[in-house]
N, C-alpha and C positions, 0 to 999 in steps of 0.2 A: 752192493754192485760188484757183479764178476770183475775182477783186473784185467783182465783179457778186454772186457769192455770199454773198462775204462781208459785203458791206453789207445783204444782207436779215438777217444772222442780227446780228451785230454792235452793230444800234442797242439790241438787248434787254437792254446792258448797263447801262445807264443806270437802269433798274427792280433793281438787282441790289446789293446790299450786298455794301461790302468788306470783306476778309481781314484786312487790316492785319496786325498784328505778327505773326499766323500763320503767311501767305504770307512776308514780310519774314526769318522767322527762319531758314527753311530753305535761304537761302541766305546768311547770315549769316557773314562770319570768327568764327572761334572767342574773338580776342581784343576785339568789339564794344564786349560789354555793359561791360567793365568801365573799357575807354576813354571810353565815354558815361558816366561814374556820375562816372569824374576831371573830366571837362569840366562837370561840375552844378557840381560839388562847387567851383567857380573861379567860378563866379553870372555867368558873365562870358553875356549873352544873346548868342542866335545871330540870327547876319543872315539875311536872308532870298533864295532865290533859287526857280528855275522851271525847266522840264524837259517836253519836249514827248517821244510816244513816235508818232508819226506815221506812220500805215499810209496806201498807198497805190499805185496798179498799176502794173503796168510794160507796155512795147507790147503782151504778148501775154496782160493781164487778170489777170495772175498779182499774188499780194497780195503787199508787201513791208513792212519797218519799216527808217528809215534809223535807224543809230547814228555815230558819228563819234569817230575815233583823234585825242585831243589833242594840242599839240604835245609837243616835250620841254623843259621850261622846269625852275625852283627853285622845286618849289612840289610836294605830296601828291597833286595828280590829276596829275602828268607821265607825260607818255604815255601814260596810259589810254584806254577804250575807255567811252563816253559817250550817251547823249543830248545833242540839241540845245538850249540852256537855255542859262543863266548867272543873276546876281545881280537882284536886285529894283531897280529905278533910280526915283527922285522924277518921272521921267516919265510913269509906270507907273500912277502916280493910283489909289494904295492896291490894284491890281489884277493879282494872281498870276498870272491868266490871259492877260492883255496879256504879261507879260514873258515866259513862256514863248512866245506868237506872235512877240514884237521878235526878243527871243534866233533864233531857229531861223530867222526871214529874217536878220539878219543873220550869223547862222555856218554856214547851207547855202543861201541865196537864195531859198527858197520864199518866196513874196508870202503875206504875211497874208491875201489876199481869198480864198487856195485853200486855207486851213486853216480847217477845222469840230472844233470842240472837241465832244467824245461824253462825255466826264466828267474828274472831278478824282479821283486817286486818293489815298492816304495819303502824306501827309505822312512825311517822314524825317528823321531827324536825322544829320548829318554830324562825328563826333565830331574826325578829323584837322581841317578845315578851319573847326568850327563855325559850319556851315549848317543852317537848315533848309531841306527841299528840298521844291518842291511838285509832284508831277508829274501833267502831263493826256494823254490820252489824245484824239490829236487826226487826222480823217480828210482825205484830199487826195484827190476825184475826178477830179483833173487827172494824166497822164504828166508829170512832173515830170523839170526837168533841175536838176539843181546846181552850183551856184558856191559853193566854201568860200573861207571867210575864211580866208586864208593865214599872218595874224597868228596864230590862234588852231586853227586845223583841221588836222589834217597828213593827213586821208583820210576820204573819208564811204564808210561801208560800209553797203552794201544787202541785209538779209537775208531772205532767203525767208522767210512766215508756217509755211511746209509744216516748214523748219528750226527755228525758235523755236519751236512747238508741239512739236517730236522729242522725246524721252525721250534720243534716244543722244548728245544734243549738250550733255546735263548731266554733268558733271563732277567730280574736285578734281585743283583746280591751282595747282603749288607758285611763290608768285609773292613777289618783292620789295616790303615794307613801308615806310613813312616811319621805320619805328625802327633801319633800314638791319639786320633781319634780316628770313628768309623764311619762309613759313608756307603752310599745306596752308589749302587756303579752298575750299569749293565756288564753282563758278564753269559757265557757258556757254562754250561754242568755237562762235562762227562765220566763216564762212570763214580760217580758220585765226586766228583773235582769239581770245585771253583773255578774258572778261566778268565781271568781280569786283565783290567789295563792295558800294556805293550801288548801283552801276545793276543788277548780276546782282539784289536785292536789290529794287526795285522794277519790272525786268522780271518777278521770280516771283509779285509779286502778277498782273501784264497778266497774264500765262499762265494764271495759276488762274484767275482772273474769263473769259478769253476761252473756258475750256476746257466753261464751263458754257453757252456760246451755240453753239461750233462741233461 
């Protein structure tokens, strides 16, 4: 889909109520809920982080969303396939929406000034890591180069809108847990990526809500 397009149809989302745990569940690991109910149940509150889902064109107007392959480090998101985001920081000045813009210049280089936030979507909760996650929905009218943070990025993947909106790029797929066994999850494939858990999971809300303007 031309960018040009999709920014007439796009801003109508804004006017448009979310899904939330609707969208959220249909792409859900099967062993979620009950990991989330252990995590209450420890009172232990969760910290706070942010998560940018940021569309924007390529040389030839075409719309894309970047996602980005973590590194491989000791830790539940290792090597996964992600949004640009990270943790809520005291610099942040009580502002969800700041950290997801800090986050995503510093782990793909987009400058703040070329990121337009369009909305804030549902909040998640991260039961492995206990986070909670805030993610926005954020546009870049600029052709955008990237620079990853090499500490933290092992790959920025750039997926067609024409792909993320497909039906045939939804899946299940049998993938490696933090409990070091495997398990059948629905999930996304793009460009040959796995998309699991948290982010397939508030990717499906984007879809659903984007499916009602495009």
């Amino acid at each position: 889909m031309l960018f040009s397009t999709f920014l007439e149809s796009v801003v109508k989302i804004k006017h448009l109520e979310l899904s939330g745990e609707d969208s959220h569940a249909k792409m859900s690991p099967p062993y979620r809920l009950e990991l989330a109910e252990k995590m209450k149940a420890k009172s232990k509150p969760p910290r706070k982080a942010a998560v940018m889902a940021l569309f924007y064109p390529n040389t030839a107007d075409e719309t894309h969303l970047v996602l980005i392959l973590r590194k491989t480090y000791r830790g539940v998101h290792s090597a996964q396939v992600g949004f640009p985001g990270g943790k809520y920081e005291d610099d942040d000045n009580n502002d969800l929406q700041q950290t997801a813009i800090r986050e995503t210049e510093e782990e793909i280089g987009v400058a703040r000034m070329h990121i337009d936030v369009l909305k804030k979507m549902s909040p998640l909760y991260i039961p492995p890591s206990n986070f909670m996650v805030h993610p926005y929905i954020g546009i870049s009218k600029e052709y955008l180069i990237f620079t990853k943070q090499d500490e933290e990025v092992e790959a920025i993947i750039e997926v067609k809108l024409t792909d993320f909106l497909s039906k045939k790029n939804t899946l299940t797929a049998t993938v490696p847990t933090s409990f070091d066994v495997e398990v059948d999850v629905p999930a996304f494939k793009f460009n040959n990526h796995i998309v699991w858990g948290a982010t397939a999971m508030m990717l499906g809300e984007i879809k659903d809500l984007l499916k009602q303007v495009l």
